[in-house]
C-alpha positions, 0 to 999 in steps of 0.5 A: 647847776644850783638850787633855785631861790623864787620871789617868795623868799622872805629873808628870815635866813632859816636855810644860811644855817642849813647849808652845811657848804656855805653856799647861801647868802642874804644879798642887800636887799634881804633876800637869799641868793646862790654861790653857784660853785658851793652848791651841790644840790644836796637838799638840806635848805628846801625842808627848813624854808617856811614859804617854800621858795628853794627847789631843786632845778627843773631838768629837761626830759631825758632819755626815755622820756625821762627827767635825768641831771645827767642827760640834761649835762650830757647836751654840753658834755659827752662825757655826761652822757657816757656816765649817764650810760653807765648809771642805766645799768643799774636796775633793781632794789636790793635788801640785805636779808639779816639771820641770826641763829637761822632766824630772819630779824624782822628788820629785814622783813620790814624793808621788803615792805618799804622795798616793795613800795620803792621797787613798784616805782621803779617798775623793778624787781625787789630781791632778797640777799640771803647768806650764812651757813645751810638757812635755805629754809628761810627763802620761802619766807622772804618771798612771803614778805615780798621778794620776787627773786632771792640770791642765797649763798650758802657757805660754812665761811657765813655761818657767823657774821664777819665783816669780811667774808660777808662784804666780799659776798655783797660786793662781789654781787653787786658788781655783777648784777648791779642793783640800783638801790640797797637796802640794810637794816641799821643794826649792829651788823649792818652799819658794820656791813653797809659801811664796808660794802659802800666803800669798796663799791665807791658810792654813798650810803646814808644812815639811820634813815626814817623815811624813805622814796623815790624821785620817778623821774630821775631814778633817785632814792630820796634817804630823810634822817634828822640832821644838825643834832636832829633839829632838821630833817634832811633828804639825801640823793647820790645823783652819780654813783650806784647802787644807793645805799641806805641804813634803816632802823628797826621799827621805822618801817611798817612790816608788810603782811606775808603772803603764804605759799608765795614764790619767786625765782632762786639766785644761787650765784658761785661765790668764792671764799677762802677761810684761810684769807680771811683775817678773823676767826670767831672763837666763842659766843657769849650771850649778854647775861642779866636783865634783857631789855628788849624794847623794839618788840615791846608792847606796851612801853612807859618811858621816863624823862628829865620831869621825874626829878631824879632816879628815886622819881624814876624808878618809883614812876616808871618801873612802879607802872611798868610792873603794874600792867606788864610793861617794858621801860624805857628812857630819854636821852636826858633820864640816861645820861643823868645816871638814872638808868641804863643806856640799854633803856634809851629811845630816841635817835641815839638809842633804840626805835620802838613801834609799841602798840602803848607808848607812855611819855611820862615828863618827857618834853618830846625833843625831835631826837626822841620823837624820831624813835617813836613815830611807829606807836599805835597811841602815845599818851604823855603826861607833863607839867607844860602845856607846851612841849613838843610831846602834845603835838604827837601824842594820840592823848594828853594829860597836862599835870603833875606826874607823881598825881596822875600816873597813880590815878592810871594805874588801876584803870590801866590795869583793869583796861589791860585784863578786861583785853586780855580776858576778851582775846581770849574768849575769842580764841576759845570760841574760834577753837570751839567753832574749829572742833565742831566742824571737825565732829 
């Protein structure tokens, strides 16, 4: 089976680069056509076609009642039918529940929510993977923010994250409850885990997704991440293997609000490890020392770019305001990888996703690899010389000018602006405090 080119095409060739397979290719009259044995249905061509005419084929109804590449292939092939058998054991959607120190990331909290919505399509449950070292106070939390059942191993052997011990346990898991969709934070720990637990299981895993759905007909996890250099958007499906895998990154996803008191059942499934035949051993942990840069939980974040003109712009502008109204900085790919800052400062698909509630863009031109870091602003507002850049298309506000003119014409309003919240929030605590009390008298 192929992709399926209509009448609409139009010929302008976007989706000949977009076939990483070099399965497309324009005939003599013009039009886009299908080297049947180069195609894999992988969906790259369908986002990058402007009129729309690529589709992915229209499968007959299935077992169930339901559309499945499988079965429709199982009609000509036993074979087919027995692999789409064997992919029907798979139920469920799985996260990866990520602690450091006895304390859950809020990554993890934040894909039971996008787990949550995933798992309402599939008419599934949504369960929880917790490990590490006696952390059972952290299981009515993931319930809290969403999951109807958690698997909790507990063992000395995970009290430090391990490559090993750690992927022995998901695997191990997986393999006897077969989830149809796992999902794990794309931090550090979990690009080392997923990766490793995707290999020993044989299926695909996509990484540093920024959306995530499901195709309710075929059962499918469809994963978008930026592809070619971030200049397209591409939908990736594992039509025959599971479970589905996939890596988000922090702030992609909005956290869900917790439910207080919420349950769901426990899983305490018997887990063997040895700590003799694990190959590694963590001696001693050693905390970053200097200046911590933790963008994913800022606030408020005024970020640079390549129009500052040179470091001395930079840090004049951006850490001038960033003091001013008790901001965290941040950089583009373009300001990093010109010496002017650190790569701890960086936004974007190659440095750290951000979902601050004030995203200040000052002479960044919005690049797709730094607006895909961050999507998840409450408001955006960028100042730039060109009335053009990409940046005025996202942005809640606007401000076409010279940087080194109008930032410090913001900076008192902003700060004034900033205290006046400040003031006010607190007034409201004080009062509800207040109406607390007198209710107690």
């Amino acid at each position: 089976m192929t992709v399926n080119v209509s009448n609409t095409c139009i010929g302008c060739q976007a989706c000949i680069s977009a076939c990483p397979h070099g399965a497309l290719y324009i005939d003599d009259n013009g039009l886009c056509k299908v080297i049947a044995k180069n195609c894999i249905e992988c969906g790259g061509c369908i986002g990058v076609c402007p009129v729309g005419a690529i589709s992915l084929p229209q499968l007959p109804v299935g077992v169930n009642g339901k559309s499945d590449s499988l079965t429709a292939a199982a009609a000509k092939s036993p074979a087919a039918l027995v692999e789409s058998d064997k992919l029907s054991r798979f139920r469920g959607v799985w996260v990866f529940i990520e602690q450091r120190e006895g304390q859950i990331l809020p990554v993890s909290m934040e894909l039971l929510g996008a787990g949550g919505k995933l798992a309402q399509k599939l008419d599934v449950e949504l369960s929880g993977v917790l490990m590490g070292d006696q952390v059972c106070g952290l299981v009515d939390k993931v319930y809290e923010y969403g999951a109807d059942r958690v698997f909790y191993i507990d063992h000395p052997s995970l009290h430090y994250y391990r490559t090993e011990p750690y992927m022995r346990v998901m695997v191990d898991l997986a393999e006897k409850y077969c989830p149809e969709v796992i999902l794990i934070g794309a931090t550090t720990v979990g690009r080392d885990l997923a990766g490793a637990v995707a290999t020993e299981l044989k299926t695909g895993l996509t990484a540093d997704c920024t959306e995530l759905d499901i195709d309710s007909g075929q059962r499918l996890l469809l994963a978008t991440r930026p592809a070619f250099g971030g200049n397209i958007m591409a939908t990736i499906v594992a039509r025959r293997h599971r479970p589905q895998m996939a890596t988000i990154r922090p702030k992609v996803m909005r956290m869900a609000a917790p439910v207080p008191n919420r349950k769901g059942v426990l899983v305490q499934p018997e887990i063997e490890l040895d700590e003799n035949k694990i190959l590694t051993r963590v001696l001693e942990v050693i905390k970053e020392q200097g200046e911590k840069v933790n963008l994913q939980d800022a606030e408020i974040i005024v970020a640079g770019g390549r129009g500052l003109g040179d470091r001395t712009g930079f840090i004049e502008i951006c850490f001038g305001l960033a003091r001013a109204i008790d901001a965290q900085v941040g950089a583009s790919r373009a300001a990093v990888e010109a010496g002017w800052v650190e790569q701890k400062y960086q936004i974007g698909q190659t440095g750290v996703t951000v979902a601050p509630k004030i995203y200040l863009a000052l002479g960044i031109s919005g690049a797709v690899q730094h607006l895909v870091g961050i999507k998840g602003s409450d408001i955006i507002i960028a100042v730039n010389t060109d009335p053009d850049a990409p940046i005025f298309q996202e942005c809640t506000y606007g401000i076409v000018g010279d940087v080194f003119k109008i930032v410090p014409l913001l900076t008192e309003p902003l700060k004034e602006l900033l205290a006046e919240n400040k003031a006010s929030l607190a007034r409201q605590l004080m009062s509800q405090e207040g109406s607390s009390c007198a209710g107690k008298i």
